[in-house]
Kinemage of the C-alpha trace (Angstrom):
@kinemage 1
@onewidth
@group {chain A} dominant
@subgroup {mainchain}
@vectorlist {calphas} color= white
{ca unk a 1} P 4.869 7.658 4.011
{ca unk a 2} L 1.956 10.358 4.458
{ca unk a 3} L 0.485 9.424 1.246
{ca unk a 4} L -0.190 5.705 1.556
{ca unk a 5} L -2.496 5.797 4.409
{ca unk a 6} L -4.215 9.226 3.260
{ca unk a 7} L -4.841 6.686 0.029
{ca unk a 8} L -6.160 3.903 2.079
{ca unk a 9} L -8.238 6.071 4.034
{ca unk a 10} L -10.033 8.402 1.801
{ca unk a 11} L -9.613 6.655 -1.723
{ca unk a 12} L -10.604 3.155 -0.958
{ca unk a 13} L -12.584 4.373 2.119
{ca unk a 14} L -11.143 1.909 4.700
{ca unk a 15} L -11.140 2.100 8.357
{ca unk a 16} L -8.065 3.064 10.917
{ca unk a 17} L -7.689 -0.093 11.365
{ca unk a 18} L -6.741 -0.836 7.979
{ca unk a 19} L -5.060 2.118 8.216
{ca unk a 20} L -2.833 1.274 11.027
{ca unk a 21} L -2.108 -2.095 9.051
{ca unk a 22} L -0.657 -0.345 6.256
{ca unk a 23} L 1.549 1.857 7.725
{ca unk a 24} L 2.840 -0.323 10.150
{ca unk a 25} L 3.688 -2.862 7.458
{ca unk a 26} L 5.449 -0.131 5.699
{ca unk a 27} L 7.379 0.653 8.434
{ca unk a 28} L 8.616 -2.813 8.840
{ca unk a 29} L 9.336 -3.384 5.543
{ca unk a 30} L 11.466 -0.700 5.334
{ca unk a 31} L 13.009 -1.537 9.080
{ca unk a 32} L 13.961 -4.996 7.242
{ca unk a 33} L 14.591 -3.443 3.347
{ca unk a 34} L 17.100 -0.942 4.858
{ca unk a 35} L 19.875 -2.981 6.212
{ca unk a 36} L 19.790 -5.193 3.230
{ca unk a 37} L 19.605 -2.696 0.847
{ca unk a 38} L 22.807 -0.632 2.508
{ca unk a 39} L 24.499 -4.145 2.386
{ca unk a 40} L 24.119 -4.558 -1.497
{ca unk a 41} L 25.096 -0.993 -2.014
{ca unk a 42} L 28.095 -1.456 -0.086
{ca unk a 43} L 29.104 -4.809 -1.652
{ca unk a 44} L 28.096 -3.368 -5.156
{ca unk a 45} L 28.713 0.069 -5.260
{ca unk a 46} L 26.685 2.811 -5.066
{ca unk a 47} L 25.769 3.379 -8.882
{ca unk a 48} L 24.642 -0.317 -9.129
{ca unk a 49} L 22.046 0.255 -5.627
{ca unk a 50} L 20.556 3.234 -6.857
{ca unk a 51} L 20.321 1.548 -10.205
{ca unk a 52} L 18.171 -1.273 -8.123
{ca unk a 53} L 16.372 1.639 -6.181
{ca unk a 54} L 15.085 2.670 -8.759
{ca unk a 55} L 13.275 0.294 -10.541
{ca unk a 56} L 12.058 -1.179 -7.023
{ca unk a 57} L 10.472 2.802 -6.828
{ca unk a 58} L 9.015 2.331 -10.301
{ca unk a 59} L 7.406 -1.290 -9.422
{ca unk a 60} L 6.300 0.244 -6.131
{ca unk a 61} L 4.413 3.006 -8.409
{ca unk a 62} L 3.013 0.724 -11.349
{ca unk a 63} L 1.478 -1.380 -8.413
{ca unk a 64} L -0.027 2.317 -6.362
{ca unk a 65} L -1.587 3.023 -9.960
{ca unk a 66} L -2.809 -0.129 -10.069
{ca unk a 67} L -4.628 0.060 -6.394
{ca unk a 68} L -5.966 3.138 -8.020
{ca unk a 69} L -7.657 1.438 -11.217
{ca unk a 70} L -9.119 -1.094 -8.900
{ca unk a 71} L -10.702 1.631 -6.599
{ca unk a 72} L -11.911 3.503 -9.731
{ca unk a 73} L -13.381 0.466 -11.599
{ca unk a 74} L -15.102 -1.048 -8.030
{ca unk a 75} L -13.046 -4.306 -8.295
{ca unk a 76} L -13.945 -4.507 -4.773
{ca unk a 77} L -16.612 -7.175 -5.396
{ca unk a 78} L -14.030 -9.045 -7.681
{ca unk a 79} L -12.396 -12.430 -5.747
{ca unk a 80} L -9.006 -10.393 -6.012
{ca unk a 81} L -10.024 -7.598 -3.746
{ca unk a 82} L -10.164 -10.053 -0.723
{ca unk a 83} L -6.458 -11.258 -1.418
{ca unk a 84} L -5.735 -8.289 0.212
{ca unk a 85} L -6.517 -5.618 3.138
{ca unk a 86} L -10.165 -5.554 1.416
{ca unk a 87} L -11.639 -8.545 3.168
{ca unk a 88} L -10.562 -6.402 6.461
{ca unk a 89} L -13.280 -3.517 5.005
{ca unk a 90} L -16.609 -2.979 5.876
{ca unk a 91} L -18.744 -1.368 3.687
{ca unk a 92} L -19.719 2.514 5.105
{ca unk a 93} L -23.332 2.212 5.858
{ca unk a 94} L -25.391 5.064 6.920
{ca unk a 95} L -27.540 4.737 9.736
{ca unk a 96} L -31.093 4.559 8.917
{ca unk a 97} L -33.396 7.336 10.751
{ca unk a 98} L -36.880 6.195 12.047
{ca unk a 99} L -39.586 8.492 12.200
């Protein structure tokens, strides 16, 4: 959980508002994934649910490296970055000084 919005945060550089999106969409999905997922091991046994478990944890990392190619190759300009949380972003803009 710590790491998603640390990753949000300071690898894509979004706001807390983003932020607070993220992590309260992971919390729900696993408020909604849980019951379900304690159903089908129940139903199909336990080696079968882990079995599952696993290779939903394995998508779920393919997809983080993913998010990390696209912040390291600046696909944020590409149409696909505003499919997602990116068309939330501003861009961090340093305030200009006047002498």
């Amino acid at each position: 959980m710590p790491v998603l919005p640390l990753h949000v945060h300071d690898g894509l550089g979004l706001g807390p508002f983003v932020v607070g999106l993220v992590a309260g969409s992971q919390f729900a999905a696993s408020l909604i994934s849980r019951p379900v997922a304690g159903s089908y091991s129940d139903n199909s046994g336990a080696k079968r649910g882990v079995i599952v478990g696993l290779l939903a944890a394995a998508a779920s990392g393919l997809l983080y490296l993913l998010s990390l190619a696209s912040s390291m190759l600046r696909l944020r300009q590409s149409p696909f970055y505003c499919w997602g949380a990116g068309c939330l972003a501003r861009p961090k803009v340093s305030p200009s000084r006047q002498p």
